[in-house]
N, C-alpha and C positions, 0 to 999 in steps of 0.2 A: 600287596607288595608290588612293587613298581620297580620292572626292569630299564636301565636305561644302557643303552648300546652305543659303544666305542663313536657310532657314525652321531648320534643324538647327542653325544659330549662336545664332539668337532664342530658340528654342523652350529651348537648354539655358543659357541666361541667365535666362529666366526662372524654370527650372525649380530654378536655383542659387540667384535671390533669392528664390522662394516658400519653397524647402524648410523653411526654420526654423518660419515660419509656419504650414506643412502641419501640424507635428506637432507643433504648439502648441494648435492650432486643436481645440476641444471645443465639442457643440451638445449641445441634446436634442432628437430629430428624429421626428416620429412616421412614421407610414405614407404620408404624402400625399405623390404624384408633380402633377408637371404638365407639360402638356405647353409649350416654353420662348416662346411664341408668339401673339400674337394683336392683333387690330386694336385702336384705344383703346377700353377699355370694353368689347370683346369677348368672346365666348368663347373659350379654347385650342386655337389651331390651327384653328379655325373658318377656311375660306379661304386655308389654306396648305398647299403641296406640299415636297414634299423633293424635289428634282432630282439633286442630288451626295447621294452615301449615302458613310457611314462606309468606309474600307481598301479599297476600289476605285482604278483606275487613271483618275488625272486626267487620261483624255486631252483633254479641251475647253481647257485649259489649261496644263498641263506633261505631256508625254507621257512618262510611263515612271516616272513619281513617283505613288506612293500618296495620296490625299486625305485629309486627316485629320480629318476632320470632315463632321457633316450640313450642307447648305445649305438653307437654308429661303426659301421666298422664297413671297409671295403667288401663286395661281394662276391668278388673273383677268390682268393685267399683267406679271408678275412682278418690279416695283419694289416694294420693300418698304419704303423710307424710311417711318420715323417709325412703326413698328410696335412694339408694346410687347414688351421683353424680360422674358421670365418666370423667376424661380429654380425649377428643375426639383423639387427639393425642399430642403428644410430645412437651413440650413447655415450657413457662417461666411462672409464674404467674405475673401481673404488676399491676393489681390493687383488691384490695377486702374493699368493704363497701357498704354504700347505708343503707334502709329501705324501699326496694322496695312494698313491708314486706318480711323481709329476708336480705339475705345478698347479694350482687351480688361478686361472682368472673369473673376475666378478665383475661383468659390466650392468649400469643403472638405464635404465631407458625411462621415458616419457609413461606417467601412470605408477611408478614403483613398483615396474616388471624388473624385475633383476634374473640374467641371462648369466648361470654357471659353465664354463667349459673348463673339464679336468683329465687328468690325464695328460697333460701338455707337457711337450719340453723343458726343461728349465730355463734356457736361454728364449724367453718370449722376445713379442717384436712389439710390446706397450709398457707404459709406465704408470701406476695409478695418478692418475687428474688428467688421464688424456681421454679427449674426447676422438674418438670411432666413426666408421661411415659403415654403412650396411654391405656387409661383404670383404672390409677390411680385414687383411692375414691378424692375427692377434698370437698364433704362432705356429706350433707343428706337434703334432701326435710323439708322444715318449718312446723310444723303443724300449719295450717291456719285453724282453723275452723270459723268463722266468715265473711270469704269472700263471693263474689260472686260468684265466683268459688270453685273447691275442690281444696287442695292442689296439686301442680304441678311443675315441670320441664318447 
């Protein structure tokens, strides 16, 4: 029997309405990385920790299920509401929605790396078909106060 999870229904929805887009999607991208993160007008990642790391076991939250993503969250507090979201590098935007709570954007990069950031405000600062520079605001952390968690990247 084959269990499938609320996040594995989303995740291949999305992944059904991005695809056309994915391999549509053409940039010119040079070498610059950034890191996705940082206070307003800050530095990157200046003040931020990763707590949750990438394919580890979620146990603080769903025990027995893989995490699929970095969490970022401030290190001082750790609410991060209203932290600026950075494009990791150079790329397309191809999909932005969701209520993950928040909004999710989907930027395409060079190679068919696709850069997820969720948990965003709703009011982003992209459009899908725009193309990104590494480091570009894409938007700001959700304030979530009623989660399980504090607000995050």
């Amino acid at each position: 029997m084959t269990l499938i999870s609320r996040r594995h229904l989303i995740g291949g929805a999305v992944v059904a309405a991005v695809a056309p887009r994915i391999v549509a999607a053409r940039q010119d991208t040079g070498d610059a990385w950034s890191l996705p993160i940082r206070n307003p007008g800050g530095v990157p990642g200046d003040g931020f920790v990763i707590r949750h790391g990438f394919a580890c076991e979620n146990t603080w939250f769903n025990p027995g299920w893989w995490h699929t993503a970095e969490d970022w969250y401030r290190a001082a507090d750790a609410n991060t509401a209203g932290a600026e979201v950075l494009a990791v590098h150079a790329g397309v935007v191809v999909w932005i929605g969701s209520d993950y709570p928040g909004r999710v954007v989907l930027v395409q990069h060079l190679d068919g790396l696709v850069a997820m950031y969720g948990h965003l405000d709703y009011a982003v600062d992209v459009v899908v078909g725009a193309n990104v520079a590494a480091g570009q605001v894409i938007g700001r952390i959700l304030n979530w106060p009623d989660a399980r968690a504090p607000s995050h990247l």
